[in-house]
TORKOL-4160 file (C-alpha; in steps of 0.2 Angstrom, whole numbers, padded with zeros to 4 digits, m for minus):
329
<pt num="1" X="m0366" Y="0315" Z="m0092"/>
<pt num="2" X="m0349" Y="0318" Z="m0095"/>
<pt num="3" X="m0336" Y="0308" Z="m0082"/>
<pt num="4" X="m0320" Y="0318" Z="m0075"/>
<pt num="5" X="m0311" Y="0300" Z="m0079"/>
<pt num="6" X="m0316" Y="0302" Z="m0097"/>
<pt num="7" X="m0309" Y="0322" Z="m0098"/>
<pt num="8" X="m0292" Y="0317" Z="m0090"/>
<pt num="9" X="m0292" Y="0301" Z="m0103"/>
<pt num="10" X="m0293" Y="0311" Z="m0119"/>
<pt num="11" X="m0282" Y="0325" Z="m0111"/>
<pt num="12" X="m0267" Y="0312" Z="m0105"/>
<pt num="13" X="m0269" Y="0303" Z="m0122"/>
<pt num="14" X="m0265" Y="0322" Z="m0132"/>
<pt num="15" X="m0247" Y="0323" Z="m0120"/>
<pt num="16" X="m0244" Y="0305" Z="m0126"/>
<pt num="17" X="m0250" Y="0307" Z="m0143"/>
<pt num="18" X="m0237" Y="0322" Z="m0144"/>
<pt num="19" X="m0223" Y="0313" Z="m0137"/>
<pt num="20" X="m0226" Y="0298" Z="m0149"/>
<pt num="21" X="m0226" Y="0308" Z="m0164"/>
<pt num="22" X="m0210" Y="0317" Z="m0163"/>
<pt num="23" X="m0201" Y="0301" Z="m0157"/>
<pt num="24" X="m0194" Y="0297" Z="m0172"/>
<pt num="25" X="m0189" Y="0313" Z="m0179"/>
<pt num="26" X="m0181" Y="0317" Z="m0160"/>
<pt num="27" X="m0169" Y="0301" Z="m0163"/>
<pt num="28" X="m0162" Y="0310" Z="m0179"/>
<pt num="29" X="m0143" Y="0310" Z="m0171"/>
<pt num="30" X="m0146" Y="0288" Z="m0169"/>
<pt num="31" X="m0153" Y="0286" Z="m0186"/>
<pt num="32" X="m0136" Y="0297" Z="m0195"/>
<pt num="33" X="m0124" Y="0291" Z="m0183"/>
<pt num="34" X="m0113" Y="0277" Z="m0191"/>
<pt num="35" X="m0111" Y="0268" Z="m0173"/>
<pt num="36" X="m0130" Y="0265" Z="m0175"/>
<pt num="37" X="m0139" Y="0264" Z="m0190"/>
<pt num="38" X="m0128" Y="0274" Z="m0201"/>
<pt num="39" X="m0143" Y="0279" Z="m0212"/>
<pt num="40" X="m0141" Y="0297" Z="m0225"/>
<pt num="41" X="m0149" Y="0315" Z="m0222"/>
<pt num="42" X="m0158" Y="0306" Z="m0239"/>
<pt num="43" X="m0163" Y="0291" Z="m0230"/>
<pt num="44" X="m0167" Y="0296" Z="m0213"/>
<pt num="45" X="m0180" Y="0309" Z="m0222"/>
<pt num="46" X="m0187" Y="0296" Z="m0235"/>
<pt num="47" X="m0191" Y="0287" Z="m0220"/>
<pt num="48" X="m0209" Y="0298" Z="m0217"/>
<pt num="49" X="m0217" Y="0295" Z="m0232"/>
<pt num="50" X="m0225" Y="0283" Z="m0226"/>
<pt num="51" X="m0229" Y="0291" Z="m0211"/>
<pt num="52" X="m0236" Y="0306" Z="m0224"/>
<pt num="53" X="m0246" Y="0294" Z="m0234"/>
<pt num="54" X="m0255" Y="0285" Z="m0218"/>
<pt num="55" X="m0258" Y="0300" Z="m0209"/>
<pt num="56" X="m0268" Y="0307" Z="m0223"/>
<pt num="57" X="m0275" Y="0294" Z="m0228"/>
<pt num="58" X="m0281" Y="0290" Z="m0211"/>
<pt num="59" X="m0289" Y="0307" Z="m0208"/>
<pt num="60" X="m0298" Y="0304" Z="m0223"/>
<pt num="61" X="m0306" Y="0288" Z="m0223"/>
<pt num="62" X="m0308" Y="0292" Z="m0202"/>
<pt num="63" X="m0324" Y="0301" Z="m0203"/>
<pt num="64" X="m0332" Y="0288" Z="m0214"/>
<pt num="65" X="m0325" Y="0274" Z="m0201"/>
<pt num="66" X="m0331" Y="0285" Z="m0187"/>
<pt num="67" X="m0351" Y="0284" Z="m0193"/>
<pt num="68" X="m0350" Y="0266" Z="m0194"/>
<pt num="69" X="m0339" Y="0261" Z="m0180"/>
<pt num="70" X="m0339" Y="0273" Z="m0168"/>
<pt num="71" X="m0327" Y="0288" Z="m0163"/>
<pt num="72" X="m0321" Y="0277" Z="m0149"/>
<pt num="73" X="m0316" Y="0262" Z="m0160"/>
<pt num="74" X="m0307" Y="0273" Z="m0171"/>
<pt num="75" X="m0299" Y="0281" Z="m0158"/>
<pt num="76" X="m0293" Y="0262" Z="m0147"/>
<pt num="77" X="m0288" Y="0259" Z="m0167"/>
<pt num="78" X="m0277" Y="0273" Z="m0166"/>
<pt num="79" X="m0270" Y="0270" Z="m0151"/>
<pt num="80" X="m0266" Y="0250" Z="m0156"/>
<pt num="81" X="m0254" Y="0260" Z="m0172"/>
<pt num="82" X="m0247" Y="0269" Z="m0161"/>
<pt num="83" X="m0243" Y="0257" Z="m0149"/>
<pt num="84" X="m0236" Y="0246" Z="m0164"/>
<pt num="85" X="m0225" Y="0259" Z="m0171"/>
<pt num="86" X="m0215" Y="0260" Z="m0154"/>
<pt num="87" X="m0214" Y="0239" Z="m0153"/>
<pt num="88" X="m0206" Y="0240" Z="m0173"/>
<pt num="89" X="m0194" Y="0254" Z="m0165"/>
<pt num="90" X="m0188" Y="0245" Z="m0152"/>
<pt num="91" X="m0186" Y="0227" Z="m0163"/>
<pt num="92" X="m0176" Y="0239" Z="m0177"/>
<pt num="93" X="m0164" Y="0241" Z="m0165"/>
<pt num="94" X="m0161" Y="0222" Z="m0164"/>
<pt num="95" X="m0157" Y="0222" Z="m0183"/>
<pt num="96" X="m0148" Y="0237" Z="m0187"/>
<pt num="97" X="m0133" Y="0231" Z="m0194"/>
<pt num="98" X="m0145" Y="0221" Z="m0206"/>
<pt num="99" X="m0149" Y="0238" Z="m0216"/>
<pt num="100" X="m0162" Y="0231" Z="m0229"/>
<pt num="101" X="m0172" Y="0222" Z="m0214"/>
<pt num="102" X="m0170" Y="0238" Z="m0202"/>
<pt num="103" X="m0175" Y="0250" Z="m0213"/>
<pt num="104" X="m0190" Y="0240" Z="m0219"/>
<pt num="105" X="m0195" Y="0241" Z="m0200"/>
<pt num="106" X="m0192" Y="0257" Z="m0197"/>
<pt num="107" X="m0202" Y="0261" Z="m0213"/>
<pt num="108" X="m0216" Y="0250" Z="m0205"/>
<pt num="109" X="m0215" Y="0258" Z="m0190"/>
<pt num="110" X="m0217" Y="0278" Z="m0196"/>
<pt num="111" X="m0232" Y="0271" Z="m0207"/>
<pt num="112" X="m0240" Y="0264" Z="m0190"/>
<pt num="113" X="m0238" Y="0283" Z="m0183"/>
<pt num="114" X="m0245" Y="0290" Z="m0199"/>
<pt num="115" X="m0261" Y="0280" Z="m0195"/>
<pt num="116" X="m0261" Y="0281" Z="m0177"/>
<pt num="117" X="m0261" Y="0302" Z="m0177"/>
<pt num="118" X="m0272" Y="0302" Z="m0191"/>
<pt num="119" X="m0286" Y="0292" Z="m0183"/>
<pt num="120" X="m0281" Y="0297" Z="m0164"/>
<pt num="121" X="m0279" Y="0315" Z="m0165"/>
<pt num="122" X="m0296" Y="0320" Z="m0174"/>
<pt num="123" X="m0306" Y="0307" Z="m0160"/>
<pt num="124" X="m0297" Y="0316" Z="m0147"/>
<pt num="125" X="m0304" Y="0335" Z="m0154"/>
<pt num="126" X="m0322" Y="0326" Z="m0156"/>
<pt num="127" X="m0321" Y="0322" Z="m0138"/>
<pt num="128" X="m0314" Y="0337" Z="m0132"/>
<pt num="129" X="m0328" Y="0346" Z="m0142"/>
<pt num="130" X="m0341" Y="0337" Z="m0137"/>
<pt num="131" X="m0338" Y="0338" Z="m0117"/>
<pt num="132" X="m0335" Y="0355" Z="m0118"/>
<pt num="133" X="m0352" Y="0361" Z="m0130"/>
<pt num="134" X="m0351" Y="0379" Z="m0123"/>
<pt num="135" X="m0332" Y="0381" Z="m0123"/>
<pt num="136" X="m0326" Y="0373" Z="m0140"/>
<pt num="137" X="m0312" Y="0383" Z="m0142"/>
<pt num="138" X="m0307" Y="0383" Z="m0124"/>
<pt num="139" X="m0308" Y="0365" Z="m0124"/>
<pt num="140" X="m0300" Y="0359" Z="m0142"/>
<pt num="141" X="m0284" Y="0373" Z="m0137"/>
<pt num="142" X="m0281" Y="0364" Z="m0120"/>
<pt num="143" X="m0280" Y="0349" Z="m0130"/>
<pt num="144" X="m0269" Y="0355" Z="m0142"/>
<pt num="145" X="m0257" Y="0364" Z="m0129"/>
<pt num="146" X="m0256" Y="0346" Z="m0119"/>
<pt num="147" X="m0252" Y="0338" Z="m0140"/>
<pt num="148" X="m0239" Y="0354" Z="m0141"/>
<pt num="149" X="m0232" Y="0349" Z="m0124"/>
<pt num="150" X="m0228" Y="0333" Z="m0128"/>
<pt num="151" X="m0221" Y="0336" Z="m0144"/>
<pt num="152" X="m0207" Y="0348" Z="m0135"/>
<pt num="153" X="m0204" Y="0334" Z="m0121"/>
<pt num="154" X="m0199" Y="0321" Z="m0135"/>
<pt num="155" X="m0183" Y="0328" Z="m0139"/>
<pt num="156" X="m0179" Y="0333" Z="m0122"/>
<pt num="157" X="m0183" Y="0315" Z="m0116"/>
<pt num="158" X="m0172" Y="0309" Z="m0134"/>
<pt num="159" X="m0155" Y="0320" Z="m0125"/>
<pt num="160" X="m0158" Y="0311" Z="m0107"/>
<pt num="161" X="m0159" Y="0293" Z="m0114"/>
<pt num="162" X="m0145" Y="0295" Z="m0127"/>
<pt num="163" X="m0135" Y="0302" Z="m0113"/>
<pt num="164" X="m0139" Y="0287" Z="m0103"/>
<pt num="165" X="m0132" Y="0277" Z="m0117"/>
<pt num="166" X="m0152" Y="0269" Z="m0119"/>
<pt num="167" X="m0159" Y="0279" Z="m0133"/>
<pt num="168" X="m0173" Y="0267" Z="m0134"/>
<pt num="169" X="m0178" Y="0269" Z="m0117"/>
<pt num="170" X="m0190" Y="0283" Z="m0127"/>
<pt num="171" X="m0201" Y="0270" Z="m0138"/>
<pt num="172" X="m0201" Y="0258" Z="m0123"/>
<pt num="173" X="m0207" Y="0271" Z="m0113"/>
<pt num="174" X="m0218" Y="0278" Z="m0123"/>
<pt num="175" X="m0225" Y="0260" Z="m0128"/>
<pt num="176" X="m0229" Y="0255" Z="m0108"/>
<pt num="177" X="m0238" Y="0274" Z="m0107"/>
<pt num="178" X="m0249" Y="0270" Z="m0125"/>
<pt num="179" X="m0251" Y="0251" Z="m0117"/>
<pt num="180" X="m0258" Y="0257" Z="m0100"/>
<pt num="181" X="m0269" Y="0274" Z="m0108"/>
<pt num="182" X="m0276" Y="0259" Z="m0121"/>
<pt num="183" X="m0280" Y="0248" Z="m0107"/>
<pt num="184" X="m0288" Y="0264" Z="m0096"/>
<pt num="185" X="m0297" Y="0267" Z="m0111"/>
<pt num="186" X="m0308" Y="0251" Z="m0115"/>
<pt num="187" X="m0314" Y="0253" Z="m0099"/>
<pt num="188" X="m0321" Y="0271" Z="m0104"/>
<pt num="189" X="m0338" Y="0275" Z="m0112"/>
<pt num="190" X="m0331" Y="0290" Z="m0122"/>
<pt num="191" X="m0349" Y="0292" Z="m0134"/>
<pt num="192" X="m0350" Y="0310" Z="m0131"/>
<pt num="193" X="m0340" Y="0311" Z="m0150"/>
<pt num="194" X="m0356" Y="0301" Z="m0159"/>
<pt num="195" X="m0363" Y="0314" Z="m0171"/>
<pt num="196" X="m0380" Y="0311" Z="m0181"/>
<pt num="197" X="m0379" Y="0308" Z="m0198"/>
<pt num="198" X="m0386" Y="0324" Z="m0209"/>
<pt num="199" X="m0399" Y="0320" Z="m0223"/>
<pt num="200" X="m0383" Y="0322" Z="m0235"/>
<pt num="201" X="m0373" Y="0310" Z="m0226"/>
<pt num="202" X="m0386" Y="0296" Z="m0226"/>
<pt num="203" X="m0387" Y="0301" Z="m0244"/>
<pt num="204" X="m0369" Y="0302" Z="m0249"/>
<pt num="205" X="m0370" Y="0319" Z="m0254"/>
<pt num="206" X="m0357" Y="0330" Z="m0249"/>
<pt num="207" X="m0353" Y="0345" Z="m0257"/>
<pt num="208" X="m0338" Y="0355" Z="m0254"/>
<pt num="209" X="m0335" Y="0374" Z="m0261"/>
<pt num="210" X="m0322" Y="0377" Z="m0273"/>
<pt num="211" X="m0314" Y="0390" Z="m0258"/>
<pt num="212" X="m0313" Y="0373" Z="m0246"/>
<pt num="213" X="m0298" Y="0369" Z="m0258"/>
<pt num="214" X="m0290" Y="0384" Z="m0259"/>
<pt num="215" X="m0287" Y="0383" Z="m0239"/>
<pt num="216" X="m0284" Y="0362" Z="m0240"/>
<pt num="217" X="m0268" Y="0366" Z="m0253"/>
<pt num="218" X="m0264" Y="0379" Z="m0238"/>
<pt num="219" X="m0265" Y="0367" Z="m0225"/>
<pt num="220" X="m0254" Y="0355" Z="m0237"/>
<pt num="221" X="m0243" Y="0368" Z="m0238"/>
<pt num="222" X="m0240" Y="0374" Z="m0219"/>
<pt num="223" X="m0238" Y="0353" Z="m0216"/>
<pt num="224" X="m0221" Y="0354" Z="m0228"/>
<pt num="225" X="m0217" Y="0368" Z="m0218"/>
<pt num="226" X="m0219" Y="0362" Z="m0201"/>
<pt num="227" X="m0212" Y="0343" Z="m0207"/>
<pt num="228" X="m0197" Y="0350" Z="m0214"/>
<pt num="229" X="m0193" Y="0360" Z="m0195"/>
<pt num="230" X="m0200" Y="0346" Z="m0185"/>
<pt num="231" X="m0192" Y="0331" Z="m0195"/>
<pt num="232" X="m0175" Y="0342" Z="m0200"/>
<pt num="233" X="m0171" Y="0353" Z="m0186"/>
<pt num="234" X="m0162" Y="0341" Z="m0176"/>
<pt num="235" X="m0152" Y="0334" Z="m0193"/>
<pt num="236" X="m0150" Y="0351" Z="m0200"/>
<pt num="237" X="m0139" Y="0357" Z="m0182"/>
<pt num="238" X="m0130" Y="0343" Z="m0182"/>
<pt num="239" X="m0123" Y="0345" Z="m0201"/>
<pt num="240" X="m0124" Y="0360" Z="m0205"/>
<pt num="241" X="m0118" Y="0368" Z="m0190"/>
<pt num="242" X="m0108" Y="0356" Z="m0179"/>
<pt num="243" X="m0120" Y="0353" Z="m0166"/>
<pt num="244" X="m0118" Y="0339" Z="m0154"/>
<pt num="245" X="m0134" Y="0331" Z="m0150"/>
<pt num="246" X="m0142" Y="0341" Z="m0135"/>
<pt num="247" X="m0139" Y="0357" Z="m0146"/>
<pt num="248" X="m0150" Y="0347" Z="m0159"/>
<pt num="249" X="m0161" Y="0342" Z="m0149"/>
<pt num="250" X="m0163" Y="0359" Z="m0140"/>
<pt num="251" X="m0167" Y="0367" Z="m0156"/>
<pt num="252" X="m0181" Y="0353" Z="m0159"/>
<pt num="253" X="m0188" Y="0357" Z="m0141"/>
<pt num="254" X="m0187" Y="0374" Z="m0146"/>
<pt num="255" X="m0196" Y="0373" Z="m0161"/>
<pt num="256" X="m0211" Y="0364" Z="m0157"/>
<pt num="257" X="m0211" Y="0374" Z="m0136"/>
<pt num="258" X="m0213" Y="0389" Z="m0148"/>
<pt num="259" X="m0226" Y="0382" Z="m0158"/>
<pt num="260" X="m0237" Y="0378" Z="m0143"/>
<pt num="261" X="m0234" Y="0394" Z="m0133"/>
<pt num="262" X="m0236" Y="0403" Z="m0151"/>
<pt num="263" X="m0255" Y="0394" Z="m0153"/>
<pt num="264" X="m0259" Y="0401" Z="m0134"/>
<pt num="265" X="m0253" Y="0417" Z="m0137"/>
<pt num="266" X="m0263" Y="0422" Z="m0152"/>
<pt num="267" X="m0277" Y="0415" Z="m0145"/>
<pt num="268" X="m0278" Y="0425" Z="m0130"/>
<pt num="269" X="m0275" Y="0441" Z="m0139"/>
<pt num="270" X="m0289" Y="0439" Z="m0153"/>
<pt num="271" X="m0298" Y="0453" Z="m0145"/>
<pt num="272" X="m0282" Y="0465" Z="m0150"/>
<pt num="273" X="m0274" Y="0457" Z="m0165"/>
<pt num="274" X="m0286" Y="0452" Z="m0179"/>
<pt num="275" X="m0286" Y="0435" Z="m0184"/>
<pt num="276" X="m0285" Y="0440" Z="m0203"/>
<pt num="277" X="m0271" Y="0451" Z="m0200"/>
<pt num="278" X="m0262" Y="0436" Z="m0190"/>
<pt num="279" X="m0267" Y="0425" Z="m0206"/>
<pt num="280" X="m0258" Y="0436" Z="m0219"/>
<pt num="281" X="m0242" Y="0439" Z="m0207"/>
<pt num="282" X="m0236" Y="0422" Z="m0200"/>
<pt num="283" X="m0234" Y="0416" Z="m0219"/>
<pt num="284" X="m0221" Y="0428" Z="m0218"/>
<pt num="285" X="m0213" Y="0423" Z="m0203"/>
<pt num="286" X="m0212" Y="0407" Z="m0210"/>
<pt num="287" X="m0201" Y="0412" Z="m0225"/>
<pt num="288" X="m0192" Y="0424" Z="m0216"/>
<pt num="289" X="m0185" Y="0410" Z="m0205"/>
<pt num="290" X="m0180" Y="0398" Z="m0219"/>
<pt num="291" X="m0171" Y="0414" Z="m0228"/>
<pt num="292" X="m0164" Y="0416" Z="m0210"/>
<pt num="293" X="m0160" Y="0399" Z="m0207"/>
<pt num="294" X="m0151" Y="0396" Z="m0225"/>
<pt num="295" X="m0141" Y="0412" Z="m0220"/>
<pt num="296" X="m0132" Y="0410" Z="m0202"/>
<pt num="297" X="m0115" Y="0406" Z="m0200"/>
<pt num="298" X="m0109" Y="0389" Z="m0197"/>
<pt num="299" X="m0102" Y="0395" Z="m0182"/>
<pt num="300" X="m0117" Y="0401" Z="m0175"/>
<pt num="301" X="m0127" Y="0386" Z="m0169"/>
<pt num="302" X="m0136" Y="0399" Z="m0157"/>
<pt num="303" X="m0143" Y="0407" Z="m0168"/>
<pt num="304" X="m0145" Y="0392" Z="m0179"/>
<pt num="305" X="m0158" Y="0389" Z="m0163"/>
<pt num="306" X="m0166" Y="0404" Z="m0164"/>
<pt num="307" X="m0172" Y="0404" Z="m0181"/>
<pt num="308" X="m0180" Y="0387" Z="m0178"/>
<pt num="309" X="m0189" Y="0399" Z="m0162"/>
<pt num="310" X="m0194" Y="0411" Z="m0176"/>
<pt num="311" X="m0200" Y="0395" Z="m0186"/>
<pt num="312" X="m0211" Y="0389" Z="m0174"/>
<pt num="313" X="m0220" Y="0405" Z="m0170"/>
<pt num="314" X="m0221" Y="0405" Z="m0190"/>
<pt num="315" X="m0231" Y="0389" Z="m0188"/>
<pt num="316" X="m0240" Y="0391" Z="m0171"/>
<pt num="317" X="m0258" Y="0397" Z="m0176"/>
<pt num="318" X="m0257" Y="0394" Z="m0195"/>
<pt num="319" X="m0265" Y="0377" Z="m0195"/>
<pt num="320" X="m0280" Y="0383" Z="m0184"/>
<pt num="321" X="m0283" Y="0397" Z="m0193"/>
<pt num="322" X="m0285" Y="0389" Z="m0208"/>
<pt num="323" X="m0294" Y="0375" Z="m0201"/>
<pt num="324" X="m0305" Y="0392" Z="m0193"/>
<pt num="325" X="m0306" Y="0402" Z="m0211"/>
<pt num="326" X="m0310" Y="0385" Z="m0219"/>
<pt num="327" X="m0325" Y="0378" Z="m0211"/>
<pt num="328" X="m0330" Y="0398" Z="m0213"/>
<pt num="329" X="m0331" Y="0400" Z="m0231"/>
């Protein structure tokens, strides 16, 4: 049986997992800024490959690790990259005039969250899954609504401690939550994610149709999109259209608010609107904002704001869907 301690774990570790991940990209305005690191638009974006390359490769070699070790291991394992991420943070700060040193950390530090969202974030939808057998959707939308959530609050959270003149009271912050959710967490049994293996597993025989790679190359795709608005957004106000650093953060908020009510949204209204028609549409969207986008005036940062809106509504349900069509066909 399923404990309510266990439900609120997995729910509070999507809100933190959001806020962790968009951290870094939320603290674009400290990474450019000559008083602090002083990096390029060219350096600050080279700085998530790694994070690219890890969280890929995490959620690929997470599945294999699951059967062996457990959903919960993989999941603490997550949790312990994360945490490490937001301790490599806070120490780059110590070294920033030393560039080679603090961009080797910070490099570090975005692989750690690469890894930590690619093993943590798959564990927490098993979880979610499996307590909730008769509402799947129900319950794997809450948990990505709480993960949306918390990917809005990072930037907000960025603006108040920048204001403050502590722009890494966020990593702190958000290191003691990880700390004290990874403490909680051992103490919890959290099995419900085990699956049985399949006679294909045991036998290392799994076959995927040639249409699973048509909708993996889409999924590749939509995460260029969404990393360009989530990781850019902030950078992109700032030099392009003069924005100080709330603007650019409030267009970060924006974008990723939008993404989260856009997911609720279209999942509420699937009795009226197709999900097919929704597929072929928001692909459009998409585009139309980065046309929209390229095209504003530099002296209208509002609307500057509003196309990463139209962006994030773009993005909202693509990745589900195509999660959705995929497992389908």
């Amino acid at each position: 049986m399923v404990q309510r301690s266990e439900i609120t774990t997995v729910y509070v570790a999507g809100l933190i997992q959001g806020i962790a991940l968009v951290t870094f990209p939320a603290a674009s305005a400290v990474f450019t800024s000559t008083s602090d690191y002083g990096f390029s638009s060219t350096e600050f974006g080279c700085m998530f490959i790694p994070q690219a390359v890890t969280a890929i490769s995490s959620s690929l070699l997470g599945a294999g690790l699951t059967r062996r070790l457990g959903a919960k291991q993989i999941y603490l394992l997550g949790l312990v990259a994360n945490l490490s991420a937001m301790a490599l943070l806070v120490l780059s700060r110590f070294v920033m005039r030393d560039y080679s040193l603090a961009y080797g950390i910070l490099l570090a530090a975005t692989a750690c969250m690469g890894m930590g969202f690619g093993f943590t974030v798959p564990a927490l939808n098993t979880f979610a899954a499996a307590f909730f057998p008769k509402k799947v959707d129900k319950a794997v939308l809450g948990l990505n609504v709480l993960l949306g959530l918390g990917t809005a609050l990072a930037p907000v959270f960025v603006a108040l401690f920048v204001g403050l003149g502590i722009w890494w009271g966020l990593p702190v912050l958000v290191g003691i939550l990880i700390l004290g959710l990874l403490l909680f967490s051992l103490g919890q049994p959290l099995n419900e994610g085990e699956q049985p293996r399949t006679a294909h597993e045991q036998k290392g025989k799994i076959r995927l149709p040639a249409r699973f790679w048509i909708f993996a190359t889409f999924a590749l795709l939509y995460g260029v999109c969404e990393t360009m608005n989530g990781n850019w957004s902030s950078l992109y106000m700032m030099k392009h259209f003069g924005a100080g650093a709330s603007l650019a953060s409030l267009a970060l908020a924006v974008f990723w608010g939008v993404v989260t009510a856009g997911r609720i949204l279209f999942a509420v209204s699937e009795k009226w609107v197709p999900e097919r028609l929704v597929f072929r549409i928001l692909p459009l969207v998409v585009a139309a904002a980065f046309i929209a986008s390229a095209c504003v005036l530099k002296t209208h940062s509002i609307l500057g704001v509003l196309t990463f809106a139209l962006a994030g509504l773009g993005c909202s349900a693509l990745l589900p869907l195509t999660i959705s069509f995929g497992q389908k066909n």
